[in-house]
C-alpha positions as CSV (number, residue, x, y, z in Angstrom):
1,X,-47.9,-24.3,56.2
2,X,-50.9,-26.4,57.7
3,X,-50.3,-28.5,60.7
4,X,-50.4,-32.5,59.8
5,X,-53.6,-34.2,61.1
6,X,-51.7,-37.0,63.5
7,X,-55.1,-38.4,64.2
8,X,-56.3,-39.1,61.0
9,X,-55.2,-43.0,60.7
10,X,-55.3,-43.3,64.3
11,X,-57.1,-47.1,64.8
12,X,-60.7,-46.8,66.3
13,X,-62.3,-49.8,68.1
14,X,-66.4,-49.2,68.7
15,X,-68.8,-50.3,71.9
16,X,-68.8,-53.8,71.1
17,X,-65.1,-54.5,70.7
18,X,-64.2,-52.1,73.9
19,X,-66.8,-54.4,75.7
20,X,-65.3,-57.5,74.7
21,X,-61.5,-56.4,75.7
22,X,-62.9,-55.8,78.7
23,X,-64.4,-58.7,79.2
24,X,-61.3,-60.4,78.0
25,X,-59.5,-58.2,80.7
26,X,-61.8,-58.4,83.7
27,X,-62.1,-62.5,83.3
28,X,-59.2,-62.6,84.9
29,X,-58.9,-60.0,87.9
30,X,-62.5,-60.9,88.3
31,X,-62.2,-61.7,92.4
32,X,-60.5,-58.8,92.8
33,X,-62.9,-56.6,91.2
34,X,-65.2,-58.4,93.1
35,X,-64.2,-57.4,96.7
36,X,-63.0,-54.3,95.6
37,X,-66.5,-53.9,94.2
38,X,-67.8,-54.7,97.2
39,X,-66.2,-52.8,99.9
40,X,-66.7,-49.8,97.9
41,X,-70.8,-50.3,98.1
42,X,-70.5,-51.4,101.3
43,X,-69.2,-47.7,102.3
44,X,-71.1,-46.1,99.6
45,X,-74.7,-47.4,101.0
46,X,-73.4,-46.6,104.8
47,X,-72.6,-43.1,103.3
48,X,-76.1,-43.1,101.8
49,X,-78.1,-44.5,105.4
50,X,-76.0,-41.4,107.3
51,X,-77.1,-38.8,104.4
52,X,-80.8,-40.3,105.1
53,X,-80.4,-40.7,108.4
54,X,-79.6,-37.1,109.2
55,X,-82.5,-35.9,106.4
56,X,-84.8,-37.9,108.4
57,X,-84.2,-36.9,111.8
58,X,-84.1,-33.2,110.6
59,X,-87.4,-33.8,109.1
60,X,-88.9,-35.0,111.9
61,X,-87.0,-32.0,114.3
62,X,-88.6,-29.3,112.0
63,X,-91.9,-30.8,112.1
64,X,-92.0,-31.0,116.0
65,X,-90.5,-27.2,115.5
66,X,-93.5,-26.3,112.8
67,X,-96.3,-28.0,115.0
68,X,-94.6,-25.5,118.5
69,X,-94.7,-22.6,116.9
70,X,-98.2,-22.8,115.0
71,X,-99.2,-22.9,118.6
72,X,-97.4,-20.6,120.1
73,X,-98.8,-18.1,117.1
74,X,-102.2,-19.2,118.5
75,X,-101.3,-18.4,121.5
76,X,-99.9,-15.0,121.0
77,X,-102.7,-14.3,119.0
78,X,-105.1,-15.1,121.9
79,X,-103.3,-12.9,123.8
80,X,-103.1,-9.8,121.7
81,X,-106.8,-10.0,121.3
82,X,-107.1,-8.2,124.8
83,X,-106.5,-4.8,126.1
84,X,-102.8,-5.0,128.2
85,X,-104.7,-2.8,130.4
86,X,-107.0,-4.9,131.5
87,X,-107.9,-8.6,130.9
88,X,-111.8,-9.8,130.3
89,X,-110.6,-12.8,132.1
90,X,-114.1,-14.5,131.4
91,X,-114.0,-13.4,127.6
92,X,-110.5,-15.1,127.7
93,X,-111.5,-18.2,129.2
94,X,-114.1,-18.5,126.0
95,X,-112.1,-18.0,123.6
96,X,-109.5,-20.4,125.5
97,X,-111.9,-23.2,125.4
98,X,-112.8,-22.5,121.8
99,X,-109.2,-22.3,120.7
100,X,-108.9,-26.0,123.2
101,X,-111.7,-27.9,121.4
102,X,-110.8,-27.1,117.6
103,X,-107.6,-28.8,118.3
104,X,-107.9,-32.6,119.7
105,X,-103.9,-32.5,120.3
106,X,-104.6,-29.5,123.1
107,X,-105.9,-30.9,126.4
108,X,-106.7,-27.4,127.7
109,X,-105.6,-23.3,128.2
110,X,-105.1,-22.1,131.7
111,X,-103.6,-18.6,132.8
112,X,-100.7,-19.0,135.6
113,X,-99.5,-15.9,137.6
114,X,-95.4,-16.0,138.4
115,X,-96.4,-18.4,141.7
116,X,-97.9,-20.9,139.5
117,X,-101.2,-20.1,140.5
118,X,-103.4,-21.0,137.9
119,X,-106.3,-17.8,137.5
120,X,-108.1,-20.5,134.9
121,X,-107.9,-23.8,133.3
122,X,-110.7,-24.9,130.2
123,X,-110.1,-28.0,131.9
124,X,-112.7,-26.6,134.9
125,X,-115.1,-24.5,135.0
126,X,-114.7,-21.0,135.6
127,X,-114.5,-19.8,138.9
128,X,-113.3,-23.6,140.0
129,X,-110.5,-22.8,142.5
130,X,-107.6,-24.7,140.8
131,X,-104.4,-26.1,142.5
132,X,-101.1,-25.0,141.4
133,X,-99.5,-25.5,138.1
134,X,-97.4,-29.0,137.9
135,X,-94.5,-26.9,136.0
136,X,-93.1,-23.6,137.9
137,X,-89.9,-24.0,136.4
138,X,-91.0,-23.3,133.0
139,X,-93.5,-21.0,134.1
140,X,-90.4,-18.6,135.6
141,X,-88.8,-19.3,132.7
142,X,-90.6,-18.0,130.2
143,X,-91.2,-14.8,132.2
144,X,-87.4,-14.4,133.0
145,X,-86.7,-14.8,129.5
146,X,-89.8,-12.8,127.9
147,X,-90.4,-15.1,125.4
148,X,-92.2,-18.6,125.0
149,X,-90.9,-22.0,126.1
150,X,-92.3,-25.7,126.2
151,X,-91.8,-27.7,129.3
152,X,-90.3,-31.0,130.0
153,X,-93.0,-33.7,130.8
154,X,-94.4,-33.7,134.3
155,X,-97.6,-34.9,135.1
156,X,-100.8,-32.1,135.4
157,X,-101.8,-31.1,138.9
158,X,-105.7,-30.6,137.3
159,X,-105.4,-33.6,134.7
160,X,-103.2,-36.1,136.4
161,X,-102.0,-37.2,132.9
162,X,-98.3,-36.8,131.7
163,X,-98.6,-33.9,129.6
164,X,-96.0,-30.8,127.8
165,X,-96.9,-27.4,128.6
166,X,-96.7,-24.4,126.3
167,X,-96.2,-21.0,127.7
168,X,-96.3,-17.3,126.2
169,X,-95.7,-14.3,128.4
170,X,-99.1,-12.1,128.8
171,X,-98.6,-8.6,130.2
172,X,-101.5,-6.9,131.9
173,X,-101.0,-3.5,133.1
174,X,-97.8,-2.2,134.4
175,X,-95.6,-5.4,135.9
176,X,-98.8,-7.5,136.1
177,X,-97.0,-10.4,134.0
178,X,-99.2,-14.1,133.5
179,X,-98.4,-17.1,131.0
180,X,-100.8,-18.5,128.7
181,X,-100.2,-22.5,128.7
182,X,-101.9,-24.5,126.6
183,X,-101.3,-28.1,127.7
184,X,-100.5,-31.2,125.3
185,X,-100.7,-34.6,125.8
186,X,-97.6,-37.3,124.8
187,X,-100.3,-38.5,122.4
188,X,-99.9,-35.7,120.3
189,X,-96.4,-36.0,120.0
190,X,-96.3,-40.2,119.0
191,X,-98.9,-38.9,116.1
192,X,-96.9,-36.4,114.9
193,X,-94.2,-38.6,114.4
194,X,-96.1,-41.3,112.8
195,X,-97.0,-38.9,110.4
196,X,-93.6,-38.5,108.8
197,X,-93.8,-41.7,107.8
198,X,-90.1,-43.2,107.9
199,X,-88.8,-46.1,106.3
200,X,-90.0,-50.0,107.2
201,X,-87.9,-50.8,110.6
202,X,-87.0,-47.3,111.3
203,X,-87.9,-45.7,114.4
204,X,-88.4,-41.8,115.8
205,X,-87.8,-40.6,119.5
206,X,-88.6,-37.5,121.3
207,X,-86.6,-36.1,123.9
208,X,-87.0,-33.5,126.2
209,X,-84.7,-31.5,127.5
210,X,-84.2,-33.3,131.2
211,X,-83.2,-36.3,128.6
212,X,-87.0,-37.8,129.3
213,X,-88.4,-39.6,126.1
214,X,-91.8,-38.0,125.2
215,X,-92.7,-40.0,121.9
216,X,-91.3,-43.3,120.3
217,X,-93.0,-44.9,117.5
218,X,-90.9,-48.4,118.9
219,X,-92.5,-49.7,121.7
220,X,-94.3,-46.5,123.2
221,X,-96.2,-47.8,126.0
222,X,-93.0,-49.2,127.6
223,X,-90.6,-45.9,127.1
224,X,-92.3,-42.9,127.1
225,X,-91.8,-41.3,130.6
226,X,-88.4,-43.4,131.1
227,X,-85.1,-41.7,130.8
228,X,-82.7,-42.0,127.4
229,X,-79.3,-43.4,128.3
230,X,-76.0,-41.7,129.3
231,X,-74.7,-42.0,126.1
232,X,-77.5,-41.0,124.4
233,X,-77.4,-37.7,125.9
234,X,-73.8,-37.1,126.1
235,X,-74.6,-36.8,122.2
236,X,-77.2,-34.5,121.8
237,X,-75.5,-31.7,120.5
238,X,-73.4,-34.0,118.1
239,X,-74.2,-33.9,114.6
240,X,-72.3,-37.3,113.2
241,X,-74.5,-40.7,112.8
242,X,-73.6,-43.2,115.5
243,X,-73.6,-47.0,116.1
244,X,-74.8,-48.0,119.7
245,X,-77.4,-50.1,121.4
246,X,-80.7,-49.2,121.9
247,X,-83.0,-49.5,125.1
248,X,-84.3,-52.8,123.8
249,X,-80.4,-54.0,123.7
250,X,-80.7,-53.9,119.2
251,X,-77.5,-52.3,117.5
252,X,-78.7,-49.1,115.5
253,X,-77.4,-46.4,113.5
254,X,-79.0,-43.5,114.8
255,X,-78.5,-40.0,114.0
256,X,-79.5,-37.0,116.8
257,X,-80.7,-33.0,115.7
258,X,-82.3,-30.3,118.0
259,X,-86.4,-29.1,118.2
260,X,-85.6,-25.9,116.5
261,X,-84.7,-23.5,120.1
262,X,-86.7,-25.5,123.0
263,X,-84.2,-27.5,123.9
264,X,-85.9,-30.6,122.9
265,X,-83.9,-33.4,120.8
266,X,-85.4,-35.7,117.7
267,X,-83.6,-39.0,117.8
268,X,-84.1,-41.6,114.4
269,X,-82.5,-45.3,113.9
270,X,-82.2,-48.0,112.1
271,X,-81.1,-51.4,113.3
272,X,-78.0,-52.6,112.1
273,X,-79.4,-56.2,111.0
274,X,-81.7,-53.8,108.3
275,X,-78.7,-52.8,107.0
276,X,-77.3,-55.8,106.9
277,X,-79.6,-58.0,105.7
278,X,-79.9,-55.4,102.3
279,X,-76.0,-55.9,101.9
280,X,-76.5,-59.8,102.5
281,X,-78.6,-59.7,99.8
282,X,-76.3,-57.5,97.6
283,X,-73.2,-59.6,97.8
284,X,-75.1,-63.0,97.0
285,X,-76.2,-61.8,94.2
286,X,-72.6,-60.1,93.7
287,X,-71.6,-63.8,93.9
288,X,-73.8,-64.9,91.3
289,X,-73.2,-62.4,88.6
290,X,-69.6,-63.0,89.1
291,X,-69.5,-66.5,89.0
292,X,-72.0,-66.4,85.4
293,X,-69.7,-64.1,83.5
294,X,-66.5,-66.5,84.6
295,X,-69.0,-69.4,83.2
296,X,-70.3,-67.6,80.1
297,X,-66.8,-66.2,78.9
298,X,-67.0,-64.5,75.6
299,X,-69.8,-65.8,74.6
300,X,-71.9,-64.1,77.1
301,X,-69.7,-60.6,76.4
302,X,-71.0,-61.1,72.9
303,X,-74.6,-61.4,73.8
304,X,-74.4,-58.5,76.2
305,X,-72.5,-56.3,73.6
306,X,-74.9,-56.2,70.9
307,X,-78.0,-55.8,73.6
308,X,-75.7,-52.8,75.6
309,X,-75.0,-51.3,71.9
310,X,-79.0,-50.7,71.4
311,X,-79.2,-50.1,74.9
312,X,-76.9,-47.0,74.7
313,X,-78.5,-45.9,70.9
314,X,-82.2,-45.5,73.0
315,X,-80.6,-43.5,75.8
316,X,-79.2,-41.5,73.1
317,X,-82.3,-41.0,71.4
318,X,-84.2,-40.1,74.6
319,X,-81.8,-37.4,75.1
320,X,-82.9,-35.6,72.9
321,X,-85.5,-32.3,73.4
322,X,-89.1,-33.5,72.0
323,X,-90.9,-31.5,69.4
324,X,-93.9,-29.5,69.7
325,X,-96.3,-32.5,68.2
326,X,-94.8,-35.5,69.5
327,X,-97.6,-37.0,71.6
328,X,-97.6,-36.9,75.6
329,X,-95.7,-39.4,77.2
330,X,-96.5,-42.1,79.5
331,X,-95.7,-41.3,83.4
332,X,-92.1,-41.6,84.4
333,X,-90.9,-44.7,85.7
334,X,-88.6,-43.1,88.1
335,X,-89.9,-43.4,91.4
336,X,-88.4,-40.3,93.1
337,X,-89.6,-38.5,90.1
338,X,-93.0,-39.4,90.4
339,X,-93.0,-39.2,93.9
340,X,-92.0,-35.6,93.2
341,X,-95.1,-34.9,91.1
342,X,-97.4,-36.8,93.5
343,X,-95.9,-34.0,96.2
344,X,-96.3,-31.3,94.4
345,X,-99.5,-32.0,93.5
346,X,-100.5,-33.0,97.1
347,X,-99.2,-29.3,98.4
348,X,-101.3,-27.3,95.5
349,X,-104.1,-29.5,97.2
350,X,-103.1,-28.8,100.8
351,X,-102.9,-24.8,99.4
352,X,-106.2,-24.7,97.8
353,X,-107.8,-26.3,101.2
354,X,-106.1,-23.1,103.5
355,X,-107.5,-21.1,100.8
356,X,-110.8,-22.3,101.6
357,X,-113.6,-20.6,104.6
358,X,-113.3,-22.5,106.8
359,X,-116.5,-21.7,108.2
360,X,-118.7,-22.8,104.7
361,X,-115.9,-24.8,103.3
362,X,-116.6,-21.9,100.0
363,X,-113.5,-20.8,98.5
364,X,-112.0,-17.4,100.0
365,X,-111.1,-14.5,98.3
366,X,-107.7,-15.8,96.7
367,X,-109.1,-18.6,95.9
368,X,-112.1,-17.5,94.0
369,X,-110.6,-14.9,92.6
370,X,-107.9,-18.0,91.0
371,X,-110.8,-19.8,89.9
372,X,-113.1,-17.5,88.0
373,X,-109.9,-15.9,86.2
374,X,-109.5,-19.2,84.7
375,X,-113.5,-19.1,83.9
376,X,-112.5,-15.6,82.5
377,X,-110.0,-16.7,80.3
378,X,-112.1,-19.6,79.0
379,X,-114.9,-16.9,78.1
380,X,-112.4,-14.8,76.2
381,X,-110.7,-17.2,74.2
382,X,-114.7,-18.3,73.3
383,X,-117.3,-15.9,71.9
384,X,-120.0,-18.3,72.3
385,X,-119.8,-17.9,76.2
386,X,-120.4,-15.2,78.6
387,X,-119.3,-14.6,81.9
388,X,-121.7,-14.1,85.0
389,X,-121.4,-12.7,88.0
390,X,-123.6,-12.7,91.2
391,X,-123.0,-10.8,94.4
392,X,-125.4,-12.6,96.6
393,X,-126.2,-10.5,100.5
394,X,-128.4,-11.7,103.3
395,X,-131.4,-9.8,104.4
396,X,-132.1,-10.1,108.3
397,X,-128.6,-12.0,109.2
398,X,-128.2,-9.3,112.0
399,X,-131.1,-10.0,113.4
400,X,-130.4,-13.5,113.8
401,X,-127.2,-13.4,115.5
402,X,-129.1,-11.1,117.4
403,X,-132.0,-13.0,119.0
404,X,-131.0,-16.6,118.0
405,X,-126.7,-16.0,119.4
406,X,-123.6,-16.8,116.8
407,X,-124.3,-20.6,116.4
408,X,-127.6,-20.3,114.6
409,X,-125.7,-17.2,112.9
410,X,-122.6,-20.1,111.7
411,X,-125.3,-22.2,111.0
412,X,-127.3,-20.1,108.7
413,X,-124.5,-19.2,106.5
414,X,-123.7,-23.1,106.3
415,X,-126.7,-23.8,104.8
416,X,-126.6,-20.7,102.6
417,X,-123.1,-22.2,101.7
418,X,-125.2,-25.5,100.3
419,X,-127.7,-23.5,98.3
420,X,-125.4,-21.4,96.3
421,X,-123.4,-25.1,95.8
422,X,-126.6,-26.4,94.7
423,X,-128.0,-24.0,92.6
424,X,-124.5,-24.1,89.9
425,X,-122.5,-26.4,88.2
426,X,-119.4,-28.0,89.6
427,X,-117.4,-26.0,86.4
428,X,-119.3,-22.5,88.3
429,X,-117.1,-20.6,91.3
430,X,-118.6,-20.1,94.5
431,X,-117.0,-18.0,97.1
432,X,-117.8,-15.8,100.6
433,X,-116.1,-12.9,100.5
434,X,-116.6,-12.6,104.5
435,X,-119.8,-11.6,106.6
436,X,-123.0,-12.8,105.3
437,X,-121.5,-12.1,101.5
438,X,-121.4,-14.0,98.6
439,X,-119.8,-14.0,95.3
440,X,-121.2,-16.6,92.0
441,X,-118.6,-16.6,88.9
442,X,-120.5,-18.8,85.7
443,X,-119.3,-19.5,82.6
444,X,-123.0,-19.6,80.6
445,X,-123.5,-20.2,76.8
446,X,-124.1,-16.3,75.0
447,X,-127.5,-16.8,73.3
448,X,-129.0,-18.5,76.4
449,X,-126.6,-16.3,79.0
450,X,-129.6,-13.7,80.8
451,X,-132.1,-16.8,81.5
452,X,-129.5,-19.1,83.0
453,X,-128.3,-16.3,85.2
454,X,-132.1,-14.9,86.2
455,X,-133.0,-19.1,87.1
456,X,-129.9,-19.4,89.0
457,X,-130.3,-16.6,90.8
458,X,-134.2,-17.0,91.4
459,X,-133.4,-20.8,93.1
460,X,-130.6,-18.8,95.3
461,X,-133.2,-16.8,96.9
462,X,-135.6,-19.1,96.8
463,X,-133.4,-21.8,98.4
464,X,-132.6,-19.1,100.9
465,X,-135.6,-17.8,102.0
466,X,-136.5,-21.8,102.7
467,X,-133.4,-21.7,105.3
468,X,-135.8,-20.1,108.0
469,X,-135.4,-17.6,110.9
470,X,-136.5,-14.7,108.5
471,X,-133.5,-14.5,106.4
472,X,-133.2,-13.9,102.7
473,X,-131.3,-12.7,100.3
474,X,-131.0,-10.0,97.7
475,X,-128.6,-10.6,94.7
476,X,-127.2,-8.8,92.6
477,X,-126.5,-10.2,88.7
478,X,-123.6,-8.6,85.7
479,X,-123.2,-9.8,82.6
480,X,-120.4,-9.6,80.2
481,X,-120.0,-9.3,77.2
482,X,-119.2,-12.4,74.6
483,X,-115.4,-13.0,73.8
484,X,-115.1,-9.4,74.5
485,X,-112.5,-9.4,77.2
486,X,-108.8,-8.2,75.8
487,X,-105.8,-9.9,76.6
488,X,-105.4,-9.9,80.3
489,X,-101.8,-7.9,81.3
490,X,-99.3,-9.7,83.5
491,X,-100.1,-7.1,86.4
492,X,-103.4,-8.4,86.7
493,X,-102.5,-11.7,86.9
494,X,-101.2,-12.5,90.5
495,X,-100.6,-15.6,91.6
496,X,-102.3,-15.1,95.0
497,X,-103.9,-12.5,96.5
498,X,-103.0,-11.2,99.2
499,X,-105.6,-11.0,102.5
500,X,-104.8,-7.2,103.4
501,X,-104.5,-9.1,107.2
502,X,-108.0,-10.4,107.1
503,X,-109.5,-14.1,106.7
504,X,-112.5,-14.7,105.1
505,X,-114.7,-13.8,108.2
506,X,-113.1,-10.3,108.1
507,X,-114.2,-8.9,105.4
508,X,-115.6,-5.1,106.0
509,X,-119.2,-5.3,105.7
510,X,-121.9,-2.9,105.6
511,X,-122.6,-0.2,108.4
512,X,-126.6,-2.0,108.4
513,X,-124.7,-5.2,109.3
514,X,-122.1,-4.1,111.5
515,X,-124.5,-3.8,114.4
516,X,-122.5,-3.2,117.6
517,X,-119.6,-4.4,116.1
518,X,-120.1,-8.0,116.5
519,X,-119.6,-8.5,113.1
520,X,-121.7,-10.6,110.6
521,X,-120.0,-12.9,110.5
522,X,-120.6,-15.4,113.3
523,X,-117.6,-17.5,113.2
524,X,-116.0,-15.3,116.5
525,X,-114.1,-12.6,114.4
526,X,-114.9,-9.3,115.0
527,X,-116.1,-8.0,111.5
528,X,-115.2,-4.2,110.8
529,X,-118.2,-2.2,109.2
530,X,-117.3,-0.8,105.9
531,X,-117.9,1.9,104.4
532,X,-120.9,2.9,102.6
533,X,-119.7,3.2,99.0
534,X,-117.7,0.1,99.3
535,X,-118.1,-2.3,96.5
536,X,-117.2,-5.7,95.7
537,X,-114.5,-5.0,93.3
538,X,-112.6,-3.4,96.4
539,X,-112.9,-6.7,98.3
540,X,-110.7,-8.6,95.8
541,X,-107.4,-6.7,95.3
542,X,-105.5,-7.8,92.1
543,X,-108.9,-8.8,90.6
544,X,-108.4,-8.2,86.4
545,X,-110.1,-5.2,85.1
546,X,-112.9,-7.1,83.6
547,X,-114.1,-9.4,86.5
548,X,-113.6,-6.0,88.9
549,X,-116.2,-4.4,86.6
550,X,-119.1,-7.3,87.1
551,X,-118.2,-7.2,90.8
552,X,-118.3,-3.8,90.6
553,X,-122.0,-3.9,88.5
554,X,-123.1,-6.7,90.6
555,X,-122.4,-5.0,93.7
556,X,-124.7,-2.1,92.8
557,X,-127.2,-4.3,91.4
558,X,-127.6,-5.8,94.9
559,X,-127.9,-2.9,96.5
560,X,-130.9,-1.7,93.8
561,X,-132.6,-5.2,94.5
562,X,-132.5,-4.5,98.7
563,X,-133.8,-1.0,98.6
564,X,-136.5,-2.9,96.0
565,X,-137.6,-4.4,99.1
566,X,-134.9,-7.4,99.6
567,X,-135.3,-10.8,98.7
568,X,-135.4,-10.3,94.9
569,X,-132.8,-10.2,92.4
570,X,-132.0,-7.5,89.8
571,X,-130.0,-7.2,86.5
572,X,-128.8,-3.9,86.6
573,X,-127.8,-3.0,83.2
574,X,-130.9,-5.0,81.2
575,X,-129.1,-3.9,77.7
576,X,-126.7,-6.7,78.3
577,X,-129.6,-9.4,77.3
578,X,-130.6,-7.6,74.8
């Protein structure tokens, strides 16, 4: 026997009559809605300052974290560069200096013994008998504890300026032990916070770990140096957001987190009149709306009924999953959504620049090898174009690093990084592989494919042989064929290829270029000669069949052009134009 349906003549009311019942209900209890209303947003936008509050200051405390460990890896890797037996301590103080003046934030490198004697500062010359270090205690520290620490501020005994000092531990021989500082100024540390950009009337502080303020983006020039109150650091290692006054006597919120593991603190506030000047706001207009709907009665319920109704019939409609023709739409009007997009977008940017040499500002090996996959899938999915590939090597590079030092050498392969730019379209690739080697990736129309490529590559050696100092270039042209490339598999498809440990000054080069292991390329990495039957394919690992192959051809093709007597171009396989 079937169950009876009870619901079946059970009454149904729809939006519009709920809405006015509750407008007939809510005329009445309206004050009390009203300051219950209140009190609930009142707590719910405090809860909402504490959650931001504690996002911020974390922000800022792994920024501080991010920015003393990049350098420390510098460091480290300034160290490692040398024999532990025994120390070049001139060849150190080089690449010190060079490390100190591609970084405005460092003021200078200097190698302190366990005594504090300083063996070197890039703020002297070498040889300049220096006086003792302004920090011991953090100089002992970080060889009692084998690992690096920052100091609090104290002011340099070369420098005279209040500065931070970052140390590493630096073993030579058996129980010889130094530290490698690298000094940094207070200035680094206000721009660093500046840089996270907080919220109108907010303010950052940086603590060290004696309690001294090292950076405030409030008032700088009349706190940094001073000392942060009692109660300030009674809670440093509290994680709740607190109300108390600041230095300048203001109320603030203000929430405290810790510099990752150096014992420094990142403070942020708000004032307390902020806050309340956004709720002020909020309950006035609180008022307003309240008194209106007691004013308007039904009549207004009515109104907003019928509007709410289609209001609610578009959300619903909006819900719903788009089909595959409905026409793009028009950028979101959230803000944190779009904000999210203009991040994301911002950090493919910041990617693409690391990817970049940083030497010729080309793209690197990941990079390029991004790029012309794109130009790869463009020439397969069209048989009117053809894909182009030019492995471009400098004659008589050694030579210059030879008589004419590494700067003319960087030079050189700057304004061999311009011709190649000039001589293709902004749609082409151009990439340095590492050394004094060159990569071209073009996209060319079929029927019109072998003279584009032979022009381009005659203005590249051309352009070239105009830079001076007796260097040219010999390059080395493939061609594929027209829409002939399969389907590319999902294995050769990486997202980003990996640098087998190398940037893109560390590519292995050829043993004629390798000298006496210099390198070719002049940017102060030591470049490892390759071997002779190395070809370009083997450069880019993860490179799809089809591009490996024109590396591969254009590779050999080089080489045929240089024993042809250099500076000259050749198309290797000449069927391809036919």
């Amino acid at each position: 026997m079937a169950r009876p349906e009870r619901h079946r003549n059970t009454p149904t009311m729809g939006v519009r009559g709920w809405l006015l019942l509750l407008a007939l209900v809510a005329s009445l209890p309206t004050s009390v809605f009203s300051v219950f209303a209140m009190v609930g947003h009142m707590r719910a936008q405090q809860e909402k300052t504490d959650t931001e509050l504690r996002r911020q200051v974390l922000a800022v405390a792994q920024a501080v974290d991010a920015e003393l460990s990049a350098k420390t890896a510098m460091l480290h890797a300034l160290a490692a560069s040398h024999d532990t037996e025994i120390v070049d301590v001139g060849q150190l103080y080089r690449q010190a200096k060079g490390v100190g003046s591609a970084h405005r934030e460092v003021q200078s490198l200097a190698l302190v013994d366990r005594d504090g004697s300083q063996v070197f500062s890039t703020w002297e010359s070498l040889g300049t008998v220096l006086p003792p270090t302004g920090d011991l205690a953090s100089v002992r520290r970080a060889l009692d504890e084998d690992r690096p620490r920052v100091s609090d501020l104290f002011r340099g005994s070369i420098s005279h300026q209040p500065v931070t000092a970052l140390g590493a531990p630096m073993q030579v021989g058996r129980g010889r032990w130094y530290v490698l500082r690298m000094y940094i100024g207070v200035g680094a540390y206000a721009r660093l916070l500046e840089g996270e950009r907080l919220p109108e009337g907010w303010a950052a502080t940086l603590v060290d770990g004696q309690g001294t303020i090292l950076a405030r983006t409030l008032l700088p020039e009349s706190t940094v140096g001073k000392s942060v109150s009692s109660r300030l650091r009674d809670v440093f290692h509290s994680s709740e957001v607190m109300e108390a006054e600041n230095r300048e006597g203001v109320p603030v919120r203000f929430a405290v987190a810790p510099v990752g593991t150096w014992g420094w603190h990142a403070v942020v506030q708000v004032p307390v009149a902020t806050l309340q000047a956004a709720m002020r706001g909020y309950l006035l207009r609180l008022a307003g709306i309240g008194g209106a709907c007691i004013v308007m009665g039904f009549a207004g319920a009515w109104l907003l009924s019928r509007r709410f109704v289609a209001e609610v019939e578009l959300a619903a409609r909006s819900c719903l999953l788009p089909e595959a023709d409905d026409e793009p739409t028009r950028p979101t009007m959230v803000r944190e959504l779009r904000q999210v997009g203009d991040e994301l977008a911002a950090a493919r940017e910041r990617e693409e620049m690391a990817m970049r040499d940083s030497l010729t500002g080309l793209e690197g090996r990941a990079l390029f090898l991004r790029h012309a996959r794109r130009l790869l899938e463009t020439s397969r999915h069209d048989p009117s174009l053809r894909l182009a590939v030019m492995f471009i090597d400098l004659d008589g590079f050694k030579q210059v690093n030879d008589n004419y030092g590494h700067a003319e050498g960087d030079a050189v392969l700057r304004r061999t990084a311009r011709v190649l730019e000039g001589a293709v379209r902004s749609s082409d690739v151009v990439g340095r592989l590492g050394g004094d080697e060159f990569v071209l990736c073009l996209a060319l129309q079929a029927d019109t494919a072998c003279e584009v490529a032979r022009s381009v590559a005659a203005r590249v050696v051309s352009g070239v042989a105009q830079i001076g100092f007796g260097v040219g270039c010999s390059v080395g042209i493939a061609l594929g064929k027209a829409g002939g490339y399969p389907e590319l598999p999902e294995e050769d498809a990486p997202a980003d290829v990996p640098d087998d440990g190398m940037d893109a000054g560390q590519v292995a080069v050829r043993p004629e270029d390798a000298g006496d292991g210099t390198g070719a390329g002049s940017d102060g990495s030591a470049d490892h000669a390759g071997d002779r039957g190395r070809t370009a394919g083997s450069a880019l690992p993860g490179a799809p069949a089809p591009l490996r192959d024109l590396l591969e051809e254009a590779d050999k093709a080089m080489y045929v052009a240089k024993q042809a007597g250099k500076n000259s171009y050749h198309l290797l396989d000449m069927s391809t134009c036919e």
